[in-house]
Structure formats: C-alpha cells, structure tokens
N, C-alpha and C positions, 0 to 999 in steps of 0.2 A: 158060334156057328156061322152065321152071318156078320159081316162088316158095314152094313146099312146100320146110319145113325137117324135113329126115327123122333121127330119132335112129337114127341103123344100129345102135347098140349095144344100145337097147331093144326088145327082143319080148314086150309084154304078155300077147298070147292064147297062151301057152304055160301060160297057169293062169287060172283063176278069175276074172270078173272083181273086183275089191276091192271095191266099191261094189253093192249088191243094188235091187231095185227094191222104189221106195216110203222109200229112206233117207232122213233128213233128211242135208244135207250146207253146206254152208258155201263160198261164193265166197271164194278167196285173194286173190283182184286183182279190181280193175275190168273186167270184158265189155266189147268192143267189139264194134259190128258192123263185120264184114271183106270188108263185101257179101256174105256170102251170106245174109243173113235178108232176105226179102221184104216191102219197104214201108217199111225205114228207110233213113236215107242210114249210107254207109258214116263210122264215128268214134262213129255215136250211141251213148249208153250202153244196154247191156242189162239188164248185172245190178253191182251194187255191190260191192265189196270188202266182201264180210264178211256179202253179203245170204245170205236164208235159201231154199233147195229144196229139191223132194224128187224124187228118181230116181224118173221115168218110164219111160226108155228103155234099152235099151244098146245098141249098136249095135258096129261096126268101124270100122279107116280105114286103107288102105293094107297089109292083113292083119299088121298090127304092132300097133296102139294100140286099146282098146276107149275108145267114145266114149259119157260117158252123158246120157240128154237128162233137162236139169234143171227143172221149173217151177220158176219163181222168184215168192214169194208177192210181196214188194211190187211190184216193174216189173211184174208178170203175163205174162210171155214166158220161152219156151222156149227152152233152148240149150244146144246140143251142146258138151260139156269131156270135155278127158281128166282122168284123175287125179293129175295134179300142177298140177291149176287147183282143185283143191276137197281141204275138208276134211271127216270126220266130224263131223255137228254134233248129233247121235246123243243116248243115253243117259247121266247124269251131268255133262252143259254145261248151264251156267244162258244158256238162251233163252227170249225170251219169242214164245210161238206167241200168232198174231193170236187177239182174242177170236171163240167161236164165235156166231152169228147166233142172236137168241134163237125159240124159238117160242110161240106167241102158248094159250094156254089149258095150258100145261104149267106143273108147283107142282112 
C-alpha cells in the first residue's frame, strides 16, 4: 500500500540531531528527484555525489528520522536528506568554496 521504506530499528530523535544548521556537508550519492520537488520531472538530478551544502533546515519524518534541508551550492536547490545520504564536509577537508563576488571600490 505504501512505498515508504521504514528502518523500525532506527530512532534518530532519541538525541541530538548530528548535523547543526549552517554545516557545510557533503552529498554521498547522486539526489534524485522522487516527485516530491516541485517543477522537475521525477529521475532528474538534484544534487551530485560528492556536491557541496550547507544545512538550512532540520526538520522530522515519520517521528523516527531527522530530515535536513540542504542548499546545494552548484545545482542551487534545496533537499531534504537524512543522515546516512551526507557527510561532514566541515573543518580540516580540503574543499574548495566558490570564489566570493568581488566589490567594486574595496582595496
């Protein structure tokens, strides 16, 4: 009846969520959309193995999984992962953050 695949063994919000807002964090695998993002067709890509976000959001899902919502700087879209779809891409990983936009009469 339902296509939700439920880990009954995992209870995340019994602590903390792992990931804080504003982290930088790291796509494990390739995003799809799974129809629920509004405006692409279902298959398209959202975010890339290995692309770069930062927690925005955190949210729940199913009062088991916290869900966090990720910008992703290159695709520029938003999307809800749990955390065994991301890694810390944090402090002491050599990443390179897009260059900042210069301003115009600043030495």
């Amino acid at each position: 009846m339902s296509n939700i695949v439920r880990d009954s063994d995992v209870v995340e919000l019994t602590a903390p969520p792992f990931f804080s807002f504003g982290e930088k964090v790291r796509a494990k695998r390739t995003i799809r959309n799974d129809g629920t993002y509004a405006g692409k067709e279902i298959g398209d890509i959202l975010a890339k193995k290995g692309e770069i976000g930062y927690v925005v959001s955190i949210g729940t899902f199913l009062q088991q999984f916290y869900i966090y919502g990720v910008a992703f700087l290159e695709s520029g879209y938003r999307v809800g992962m749990k955390r065994k779809e991301l890694d810390s891409a944090g402090a002491g990983e050599e990443v390179d953050d897009p260059p900042l936009p210069e301003e115009e009469g600043v030495s």
